[in-house]
N, C-alpha and C positions, 0 to 999 in steps of 0.2 A: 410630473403631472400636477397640476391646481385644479382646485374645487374649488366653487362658488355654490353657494346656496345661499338662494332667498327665500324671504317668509315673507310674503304679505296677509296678516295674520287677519285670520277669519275673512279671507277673499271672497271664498265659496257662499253662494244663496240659493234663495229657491227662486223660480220664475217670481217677475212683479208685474201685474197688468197696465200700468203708465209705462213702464216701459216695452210695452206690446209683448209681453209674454216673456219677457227676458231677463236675463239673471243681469246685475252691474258687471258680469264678465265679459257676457256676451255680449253686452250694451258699451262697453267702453271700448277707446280705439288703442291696441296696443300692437301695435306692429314689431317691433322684435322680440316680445314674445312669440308670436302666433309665428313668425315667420324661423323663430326657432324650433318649436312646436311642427312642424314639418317632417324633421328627422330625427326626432327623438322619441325617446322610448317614455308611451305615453301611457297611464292607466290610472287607476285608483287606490287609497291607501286611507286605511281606520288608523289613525295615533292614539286614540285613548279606545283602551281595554274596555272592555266590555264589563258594567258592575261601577266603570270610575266616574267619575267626574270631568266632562269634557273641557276642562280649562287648557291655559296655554302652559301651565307648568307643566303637565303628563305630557300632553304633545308634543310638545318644541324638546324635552326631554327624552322622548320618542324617537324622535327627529336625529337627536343625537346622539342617538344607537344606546340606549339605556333603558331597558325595560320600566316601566315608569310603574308594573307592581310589584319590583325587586325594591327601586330608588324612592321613588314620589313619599314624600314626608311633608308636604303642604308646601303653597309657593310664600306664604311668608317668610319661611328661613331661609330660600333662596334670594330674597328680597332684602332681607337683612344683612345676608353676607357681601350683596352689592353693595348694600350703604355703606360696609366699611367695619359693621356692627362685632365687634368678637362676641360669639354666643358661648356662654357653658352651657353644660350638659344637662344642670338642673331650669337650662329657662324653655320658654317655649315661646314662641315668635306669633304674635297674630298679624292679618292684615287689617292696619286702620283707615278705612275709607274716610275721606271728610266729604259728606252726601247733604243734597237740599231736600229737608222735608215741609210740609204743610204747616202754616202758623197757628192755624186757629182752632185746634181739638188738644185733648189731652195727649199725653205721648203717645200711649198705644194708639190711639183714632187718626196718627196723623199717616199723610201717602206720602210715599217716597218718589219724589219729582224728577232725579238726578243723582245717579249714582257718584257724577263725576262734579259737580255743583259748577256747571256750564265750565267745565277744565280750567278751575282756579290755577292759577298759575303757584308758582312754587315760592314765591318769596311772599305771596298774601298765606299761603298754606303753610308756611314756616311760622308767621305769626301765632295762627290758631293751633296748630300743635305743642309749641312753647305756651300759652295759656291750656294746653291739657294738662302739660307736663307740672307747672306751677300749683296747679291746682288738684291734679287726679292721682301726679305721679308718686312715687314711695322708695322704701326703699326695698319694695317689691319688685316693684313697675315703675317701665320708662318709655315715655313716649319718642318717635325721633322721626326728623323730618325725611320724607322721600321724595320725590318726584309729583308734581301738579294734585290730584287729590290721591294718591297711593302713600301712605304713612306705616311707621310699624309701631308696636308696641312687644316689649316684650318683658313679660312676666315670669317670677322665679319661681318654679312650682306649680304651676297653669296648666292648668286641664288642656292636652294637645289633641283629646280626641272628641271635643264637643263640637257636635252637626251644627255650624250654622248656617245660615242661608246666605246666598249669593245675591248681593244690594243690587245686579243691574239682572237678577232674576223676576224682581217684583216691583217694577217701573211702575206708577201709576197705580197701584195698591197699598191698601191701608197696611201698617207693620203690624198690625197686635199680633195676628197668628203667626208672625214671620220672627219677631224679638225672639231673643232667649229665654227659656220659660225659667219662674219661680219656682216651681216645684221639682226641676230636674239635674240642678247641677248648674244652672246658666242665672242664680239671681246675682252674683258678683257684677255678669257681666250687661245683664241689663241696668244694674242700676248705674254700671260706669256709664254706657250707652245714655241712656236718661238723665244723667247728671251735665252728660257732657254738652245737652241741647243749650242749658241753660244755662252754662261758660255762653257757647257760642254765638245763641242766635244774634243776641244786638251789641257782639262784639264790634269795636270801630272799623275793623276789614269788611265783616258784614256790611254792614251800613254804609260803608263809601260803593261797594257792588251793589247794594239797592239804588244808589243815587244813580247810576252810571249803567241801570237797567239789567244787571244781571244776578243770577240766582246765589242765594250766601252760601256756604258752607256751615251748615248750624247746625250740624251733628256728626261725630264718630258713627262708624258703621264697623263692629269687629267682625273676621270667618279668617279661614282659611287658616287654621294652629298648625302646627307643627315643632319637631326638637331638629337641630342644628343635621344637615344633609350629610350623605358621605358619597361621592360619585369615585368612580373610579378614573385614571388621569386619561384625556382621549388621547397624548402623542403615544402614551404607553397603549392602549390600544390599537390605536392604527396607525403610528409611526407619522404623524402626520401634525406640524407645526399649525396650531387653529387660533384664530381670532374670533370674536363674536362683534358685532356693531347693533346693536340696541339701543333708545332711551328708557326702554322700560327695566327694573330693578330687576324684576322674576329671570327677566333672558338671559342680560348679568350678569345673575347670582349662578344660572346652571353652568353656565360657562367660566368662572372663579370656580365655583367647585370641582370643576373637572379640566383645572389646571389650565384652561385655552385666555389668553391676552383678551382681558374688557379693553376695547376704546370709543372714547366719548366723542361724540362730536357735538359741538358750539352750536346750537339751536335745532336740536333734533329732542323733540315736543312730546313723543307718544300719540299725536294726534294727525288730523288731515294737514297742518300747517306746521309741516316739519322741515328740517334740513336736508331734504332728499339728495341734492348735490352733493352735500358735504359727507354723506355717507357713503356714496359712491366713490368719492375723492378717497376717504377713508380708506375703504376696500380696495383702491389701487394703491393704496403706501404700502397697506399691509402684505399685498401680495410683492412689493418691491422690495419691502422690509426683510421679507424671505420666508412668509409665512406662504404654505401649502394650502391652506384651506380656511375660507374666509364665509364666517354663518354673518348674514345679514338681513334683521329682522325690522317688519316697519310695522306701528299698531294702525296706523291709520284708518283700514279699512274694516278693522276690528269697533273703533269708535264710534266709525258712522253706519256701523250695523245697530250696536247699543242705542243710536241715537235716532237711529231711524233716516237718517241723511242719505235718501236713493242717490241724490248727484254727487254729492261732496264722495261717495263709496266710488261711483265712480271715475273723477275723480282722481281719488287719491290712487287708483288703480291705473290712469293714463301718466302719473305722475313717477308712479315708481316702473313705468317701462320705461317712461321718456328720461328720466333723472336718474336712476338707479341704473337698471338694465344696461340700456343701449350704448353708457360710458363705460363700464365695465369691459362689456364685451365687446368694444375697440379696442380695449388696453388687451385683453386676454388675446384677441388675433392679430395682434402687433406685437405681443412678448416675445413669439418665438415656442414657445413650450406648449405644449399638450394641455387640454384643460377639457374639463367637464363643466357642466350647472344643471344643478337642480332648484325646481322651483316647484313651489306649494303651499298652500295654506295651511297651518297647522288644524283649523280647524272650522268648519261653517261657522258662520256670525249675519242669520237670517234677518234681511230688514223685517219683516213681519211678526217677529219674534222678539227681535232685540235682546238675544240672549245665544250661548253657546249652544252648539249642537251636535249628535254622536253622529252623523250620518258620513262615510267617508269622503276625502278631498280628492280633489283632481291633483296630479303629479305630472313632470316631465321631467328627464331628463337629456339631455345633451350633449354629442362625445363630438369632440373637433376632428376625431381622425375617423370615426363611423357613422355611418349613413341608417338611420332606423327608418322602420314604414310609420310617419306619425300622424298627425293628424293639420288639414287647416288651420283652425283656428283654437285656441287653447281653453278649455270652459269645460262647464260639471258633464254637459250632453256628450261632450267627443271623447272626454276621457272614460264615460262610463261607457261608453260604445264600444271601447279596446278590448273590453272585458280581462282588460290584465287588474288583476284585483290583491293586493295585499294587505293580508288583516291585522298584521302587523307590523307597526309603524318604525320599532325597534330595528328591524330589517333592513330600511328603506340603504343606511350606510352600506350596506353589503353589496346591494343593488346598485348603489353609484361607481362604489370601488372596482368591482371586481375587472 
């Protein structure tokens, strides 16, 4: 048997009135979804606990049968352990956004434009983190480059349990109330934060992106602490050879910790302008390769929820049926073997909101040798319809396997 699972991460929305009352799900044209969606066992499913934090690390950690309030220790050390980072025990991992803020107030007075500083690319974001490091780093603390504006920082001795707020929670809002406060344990980290505006702003990377009309990367943005993960190994769990295909660190990282094969694919972005093909090409080595089950996540639709982009969500949603999906599942019905897929978003990612959401995703699954009662077409209306509901996302493996 082989498994497939996709994440098209933060698929799920709420109705949009441009698009006459309809979600980017039901608005986009994805025909072998839907047309798999048919006979599969269709319903609904919460990944993040109730009391958590609806990020993609509890989720997609969820996703992969790991109680995520046994596991979840913040997705920057899952991030870190992608990069390659060896963590001890006394450090603590944050996530360092490089975020566009306002020029012209003092630091607290400025808004935060861009979480993702218009998805700087990774070799202009290598610059600016190397001027962190030169200038912030110690022999404390070290800054180190990740992926477009996702950076890590990690500190020896750093407070892993200080609340900070999530940089694409307060788009278009002033930071004062949002910074780390002075009086509570968070002045180390605002003053790095604040110091670091003024490395960046009218760094020469800045400044060739102002020429060239788009938004600088003029400041670190710290959240997300944590100390080094421990998952348990998934072949030893489920006896099952797994791969993960991501560009994002965090999905990576849960997949390195729980022993399953990272592969990278050559122009796969994190964003709507990714290597959809190549992932899909990917997912067929790996299933050649002899791997049993192959987790394949795309952020795309996640981005252009943050960003607000109705078309581009949808989109990157016709993109990964059309480029992902529908290649997969020729190789899968031409292998010869038995095979399942599931498909889901780990978590809402509302254009109206442009921020995470706990509200449950739509789910399906897909068995090549059984026939389920499922539904038309694949979206938040049909699946909550089924009224099959799972409140725990932890599950959902048991649910595919059995």
């Amino acid at each position: 048997m082989k498994y497939f699972v996709l994440i098209p991460d933060g698929m799920a929305d709420k109705k949009i009135a441009a698009l006459g009352n309809k979600t980017p799900m039901q608005a986009s044209h994805k025909p072998t979804m839907d047309a798999l969606a048919k006979t599969s066992t269709v319903g609904t499913v919460s990944n993040v606990p109730s009391g958590m934090v609806p990020e993609s690390d509890t989720a997609n950690m969820a996703i992969l049968s790991f109680d995520p309030k046994i596991y979840s220790k913040g997705r920057s050390p899952l991030e870190a352990v992608s990069m390659g980072l060896e963590m001890q025990p006394d450090q603590t991992a944050y996530r360092c956004n490089v975020v566009t803020l306002s020029e012209a107030e003092d630091y607290d007075q400025k808004i935060i434009l861009d979480h993702s500083a218009d998805e700087i690319t990774t070799a202009e974001a290598d610059e600016l983190i190397q001027a962190l490091e030169r200038e912030l780093g110690n022999e404390m603390r070290h800054f180190y480059t990740g992926v477009s504006y996702r950076h890590c920082l990690l500190w020896k001795n750093g407070d892993d349990r200080y609340p900070f707020m999530r940089p694409h929670d307060i788009l278009g809002k002033a930071i004062g109330e949002y910074l780390p406060g002075k009086n509570d344990g968070g002045a180390q980290f605002y003053e790095l934060m604040r110091k670091s505006y003024d490395i960046l702003n009218h760094h020469p990377v800045n400044e060739a992106r102002r020429a060239r009309g788009l938004k600088p990367a003029n400041s670190a943005w710290l959240w997300s602490p944590g100390k080094k993960p421990q998952l348990p190994n998934f072949k030893d769990k489920w006896g099952l050879d797994a791969a993960v295909i991501s560009a994002v660190d965090l999905i990576k990282g849960i997949g390195i910790c729980a022993g399953m094969r990272p592969i990278d694919v050559e122009g796969a972005t994190g964003n709507v302008h990714t290597n959809y093909q190549g992932k899909a090409d990917a997912a067929i080595k790996a299933f050649c390769d002899g791997c049993d089950y192959v987790y394949v996540h795309v952020e795309g639709p996640d981005e252009c929820g943050h960003r607000a982009e109705v078309e581009n969500k949808i989109r990157a949603i016709e993109q990964i049926d059309e480029k992902i999906l529908a290649p997969v599942l020729r190789y899968l019905q031409g292998c010869g073997d038995d095979f399942r897929i599931m498909i889901l978003p780990d978590h809402p990612t509302p254009i109206e909101l442009r921020t995470h959401t706990m509200d449950p995703v739509p789910f399906m699954i897909y068995d090549s040798k059984a026939d389920a009662c499922g539904v038309d077409t694949f979206d938040e209306d049909t699946a909550s319809d089924k009224k099959y509901y799972l409140s725990d996302g932890f599950r959902l493996m048991e649910l595919l396997t059995k």
